[in-house]
N, C-alpha and C positions, 0 to 999 in steps of 0.2 A: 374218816373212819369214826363208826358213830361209838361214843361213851356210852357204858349203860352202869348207869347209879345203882347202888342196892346197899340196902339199911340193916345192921345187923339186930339182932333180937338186942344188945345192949345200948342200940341206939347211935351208934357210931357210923357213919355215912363212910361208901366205898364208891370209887368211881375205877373203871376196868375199862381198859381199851388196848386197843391193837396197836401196838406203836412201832415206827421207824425211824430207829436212830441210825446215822452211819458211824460205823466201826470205829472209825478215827475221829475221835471230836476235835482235834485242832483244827481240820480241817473243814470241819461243819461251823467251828468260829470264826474261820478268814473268809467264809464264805461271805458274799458281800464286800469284801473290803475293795473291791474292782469297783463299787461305785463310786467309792470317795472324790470329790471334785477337785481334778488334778485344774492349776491354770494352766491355761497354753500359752502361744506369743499374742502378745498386741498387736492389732490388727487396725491398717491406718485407715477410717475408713469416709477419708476427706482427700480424694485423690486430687492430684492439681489437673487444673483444666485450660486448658488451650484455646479462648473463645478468639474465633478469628475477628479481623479489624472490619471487615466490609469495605475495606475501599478496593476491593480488584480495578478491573476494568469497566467502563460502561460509565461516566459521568455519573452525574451525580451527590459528589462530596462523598467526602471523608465517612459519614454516620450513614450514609444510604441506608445498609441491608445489614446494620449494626445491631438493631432494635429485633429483625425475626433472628439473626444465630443467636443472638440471647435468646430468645423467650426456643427456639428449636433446645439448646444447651441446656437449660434448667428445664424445659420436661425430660429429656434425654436422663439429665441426674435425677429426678424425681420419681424417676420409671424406674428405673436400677437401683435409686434406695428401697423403694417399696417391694420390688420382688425381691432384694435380699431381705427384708425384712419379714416377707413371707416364708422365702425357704429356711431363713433361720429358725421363725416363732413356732413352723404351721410345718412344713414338707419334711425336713430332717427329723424331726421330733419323730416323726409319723413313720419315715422310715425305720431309724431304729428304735422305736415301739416292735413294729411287724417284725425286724430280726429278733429282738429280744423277746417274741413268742414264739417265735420260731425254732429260738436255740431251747427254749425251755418246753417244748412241745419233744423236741428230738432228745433232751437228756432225760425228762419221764421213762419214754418207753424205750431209751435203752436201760436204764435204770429198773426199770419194770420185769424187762427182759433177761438181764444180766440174774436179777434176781430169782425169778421164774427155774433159769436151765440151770445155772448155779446150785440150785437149791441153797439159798440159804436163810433162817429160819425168822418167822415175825418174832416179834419178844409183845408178850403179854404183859401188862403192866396193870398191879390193881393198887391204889394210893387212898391216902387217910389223912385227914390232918392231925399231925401231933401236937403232943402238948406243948412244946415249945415252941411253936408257931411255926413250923417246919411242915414236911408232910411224910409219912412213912411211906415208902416203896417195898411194894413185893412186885417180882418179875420172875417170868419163864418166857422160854425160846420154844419153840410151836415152828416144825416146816411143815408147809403148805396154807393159803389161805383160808380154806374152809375149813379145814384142821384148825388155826388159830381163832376163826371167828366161834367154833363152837365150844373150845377152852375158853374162849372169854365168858361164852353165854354159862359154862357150868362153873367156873367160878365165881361168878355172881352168885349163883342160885346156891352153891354151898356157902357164901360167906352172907346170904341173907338168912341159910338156915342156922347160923350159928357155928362153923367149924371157924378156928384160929385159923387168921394169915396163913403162916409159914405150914400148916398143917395139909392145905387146902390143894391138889395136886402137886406139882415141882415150885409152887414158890417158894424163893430165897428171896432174901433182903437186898433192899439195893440201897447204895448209899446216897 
């Protein structure tokens, strides 16, 4: 949602925008706390390996066919580290990437939608930096979107012709 800046005749900079906050902000602050990096269990990932002797049957000696189940055994483990090390670096990642657009695709437009039949109202918000290094809030509640987008645009345009803040349609103070 785009800001639109506007200077009053004293020279004081205003910035207005359409904004969505939700209702409960506790829960706009735990938002995210799902990512925190829980550990999981250790995982052993040096399995014990069974390389057979080669002396079956067939003459031979003892070492005959000693030399290919090793070298069969270590690529067999070298193929299984590598593909886990792909599905861990490269596939899983990629999976949940794709869900985690997907979840965020589907709470938009219910969110979107909830809001829309709901009816419930954008808050206009026009701010200033104060003197104490803070920033002053004026806010009004506006239902319907183009309704809100054209209270932003006329609040600009009154607060660049010089009407006070609080004066300026329904703005009130926000803390």
């Amino acid at each position: 949602m785009r800001t639109v800046t506007a200077t009053a005749p004293t020279g004081v900079g205003w910035a207005v925008r359409v904004v969505w906050l939700p209702r409960w902000r506790p829960l706009a602050r735990r938002f995210g706390g799902w990512r925190r990096k829980h550990r999981g269990p250790d995982v052993d990932l040096t399995p014990g390996l069974d390389v057979p002797s080669g002396g079956g049957g067939g003459g031979g000696g003892f070492l005959n066919g000693l030399a290919d189940d090793l070298a069969v055994a270590i690529v067999v483990v070298v193929g299984l580290l590598l593909f886990g090390l792909l599905a861990w670096w490269v596939l899983i990642p990629l999976l949940l990437l794709a869900i985690d657009a997907i979840v965020v695709v589907l709470l938009f437009a219910v969110a979107i939608l909830t809001r829309v039949l709901l009816r419930r109202p954008w808050t206009v918000e026009a701010t200033t930096p104060a003197a104490g290094g803070g920033e002053d809030r004026f806010a009004t509640e506006v239902v319907g979107w183009r309704e809100a987008l054209r209270s932003r645009d006329d609040i600009a345009g009154k607060l660049r012709a010089g009407y006070p803040a609080p004066v300026v349609g329904t703005l009130h103070h926000r803390p």
